[in-house]
N, C-alpha and C positions, 0 to 999 in steps of 0.2 A: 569704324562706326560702331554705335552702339545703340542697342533697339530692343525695347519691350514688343513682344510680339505676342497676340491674344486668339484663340479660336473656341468660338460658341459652337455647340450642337445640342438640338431640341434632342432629350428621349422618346422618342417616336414608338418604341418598341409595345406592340403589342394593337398595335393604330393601322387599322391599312385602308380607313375610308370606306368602308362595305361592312365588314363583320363586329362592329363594333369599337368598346372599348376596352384595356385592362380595367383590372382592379386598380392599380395603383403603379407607377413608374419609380424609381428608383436609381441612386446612383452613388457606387463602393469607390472610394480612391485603394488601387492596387499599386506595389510598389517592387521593384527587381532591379535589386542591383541601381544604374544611372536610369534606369527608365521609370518614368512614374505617370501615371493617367487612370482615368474616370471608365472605370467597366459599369455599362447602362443595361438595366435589366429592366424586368415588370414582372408583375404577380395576375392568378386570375386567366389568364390565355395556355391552353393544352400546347405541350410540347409539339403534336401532332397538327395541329393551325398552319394553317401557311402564312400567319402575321407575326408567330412567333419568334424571337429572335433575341439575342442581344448584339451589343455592339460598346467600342471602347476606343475612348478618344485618347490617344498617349504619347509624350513628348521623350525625348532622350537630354541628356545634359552633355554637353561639347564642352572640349577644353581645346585651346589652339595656343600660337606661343602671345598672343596679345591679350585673351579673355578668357576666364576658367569661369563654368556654371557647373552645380553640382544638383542633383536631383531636387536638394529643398529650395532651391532657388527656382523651381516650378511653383506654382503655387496656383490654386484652384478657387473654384466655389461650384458647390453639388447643388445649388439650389436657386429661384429665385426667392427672393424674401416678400413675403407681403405686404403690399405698400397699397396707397392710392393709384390712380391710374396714372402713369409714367413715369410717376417715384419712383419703380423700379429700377427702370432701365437709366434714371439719372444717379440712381445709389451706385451701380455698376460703375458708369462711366466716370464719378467721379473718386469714387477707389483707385480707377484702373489708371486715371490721368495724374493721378497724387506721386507715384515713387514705380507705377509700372507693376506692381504686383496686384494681388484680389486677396480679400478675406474672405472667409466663408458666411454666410446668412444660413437662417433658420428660413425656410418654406413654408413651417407651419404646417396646417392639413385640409388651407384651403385646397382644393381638386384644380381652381382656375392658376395655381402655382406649379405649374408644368416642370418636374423635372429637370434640369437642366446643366449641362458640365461644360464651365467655360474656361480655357487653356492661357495662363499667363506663364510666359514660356520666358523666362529672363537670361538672358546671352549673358551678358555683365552689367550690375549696374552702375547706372550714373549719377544718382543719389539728385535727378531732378525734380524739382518742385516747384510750382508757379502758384501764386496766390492775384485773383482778377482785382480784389478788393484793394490790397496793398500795392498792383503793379510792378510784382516784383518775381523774379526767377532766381535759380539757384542751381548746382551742379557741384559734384565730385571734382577733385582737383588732378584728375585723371589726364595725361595731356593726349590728345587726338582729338576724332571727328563724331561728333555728336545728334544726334538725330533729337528733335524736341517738340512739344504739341501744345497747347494751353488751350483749344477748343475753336479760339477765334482765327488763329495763327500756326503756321507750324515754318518751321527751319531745318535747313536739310544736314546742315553744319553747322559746331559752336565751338570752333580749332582754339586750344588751348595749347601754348607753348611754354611748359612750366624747368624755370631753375632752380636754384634753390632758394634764393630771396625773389623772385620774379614770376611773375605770368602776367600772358597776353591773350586777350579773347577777340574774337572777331564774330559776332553773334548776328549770322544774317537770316533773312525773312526769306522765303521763298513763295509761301502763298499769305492773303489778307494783311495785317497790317496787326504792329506791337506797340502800345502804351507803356513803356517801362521808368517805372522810379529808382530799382534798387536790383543790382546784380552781384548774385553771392557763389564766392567759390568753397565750399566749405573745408577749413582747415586753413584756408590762407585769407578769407577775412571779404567783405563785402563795399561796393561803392553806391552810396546814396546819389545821387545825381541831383544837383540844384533844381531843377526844370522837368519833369516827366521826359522823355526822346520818344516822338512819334517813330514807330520806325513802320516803314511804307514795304510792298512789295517791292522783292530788288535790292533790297536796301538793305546794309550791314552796318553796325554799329561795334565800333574798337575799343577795348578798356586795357589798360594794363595796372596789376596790383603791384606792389612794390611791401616788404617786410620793413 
């Protein structure tokens, strides 16, 4: 299986709900070797405080005999960006549900733009992509077992049996329900489907490509 895995954490630092606020919260990407993560600081709060503190979110990169991730394959954002009210958090989600990775945003120097270091930790990818508008998905021609999300739907497996002119997909729903017109394997070529396929919870839908 293979899986984007993501972890948020607010900069708190220097906040303890009684003595105030920092000046200002902050957050350095540090890197060693396979380990790479978000050292959270503030400015403004006396060493000597008992609210003072840092703190540091940080991932390792794994290699196994199936999946190799290497530090840059973490991939971060130190900030939120400043947006209208929930634009934010739909900017995020829809970076993070695009290919499994995050880009960085600017915060700007609104104050209500909280610091923030959110962990997209990528095992191996799968090169997936769904688009709501076109109903249509897409995948690495990777053969195994595939984890996948599109917001309305998600599937726990997407088993890919690939030869050399051949593959066989078995793309099934495990929770809500999938509208699909068009399923792409990239590098071995895509099937438009005549008719949209509702696909229901429960329910798996079989394609085989052929060269």
């Amino acid at each position: 299986m293979e899986a984007a895995v993501c972890r948020g954490l607010e900069n708190f630092n220097g906040t303890d709900g009684l003595y105030g606020l920092p000046e200002r919260t902050f957050n350095e990407l540090r890197e060693d070797g396979e380990i790479r993560g978000m050292f959270m600081q503030s400015t403004g709060v006396a060493k000597t405080a008992e609210q003072w503190g840092t703190m540091a979110l940080t991932a390792t990169a794994t290699a196994t005999a199936t999946a190799t991730a290497t530090a840059k394959d973490i991939t971060y954002r130190a900030a939120w960006p400043v947006r209208s009210w929930g634009d934010a958090l739909l900017d995020f989600w829809d970076d993070f549900a695009n290919d499994g990775r995050l880009e960085g945003r600017d915060g700007g120097q609104d104050p209500d733009a909280r610091a923030m270091a959110s962990r997209g930790t990528v095992l191996a990818l799968t090169g997936f992509q769904c688009s709501g508008m076109e109903r249509s998905i897409a995948f690495a021609a990777r053969p195994g077992v595939h984890f996948w999300s599109n917001g309305a739907a998600w599937g726990g497996v997407c088993r890919q049996n690939a030869e050399e002119d051949t593959a066989a997909v078995e793309l099934e729903v495990l929770s809500g329900s999938l509208e699909l017109a068009r399923f792409t394997l990239h590098g071995v070529g895509g099937i438009a489907l005549d008719e949209p396929a509702a696909i229901a919870e429960r329910e798996t839908l079989s394609l085989s490509f052929a060269s």
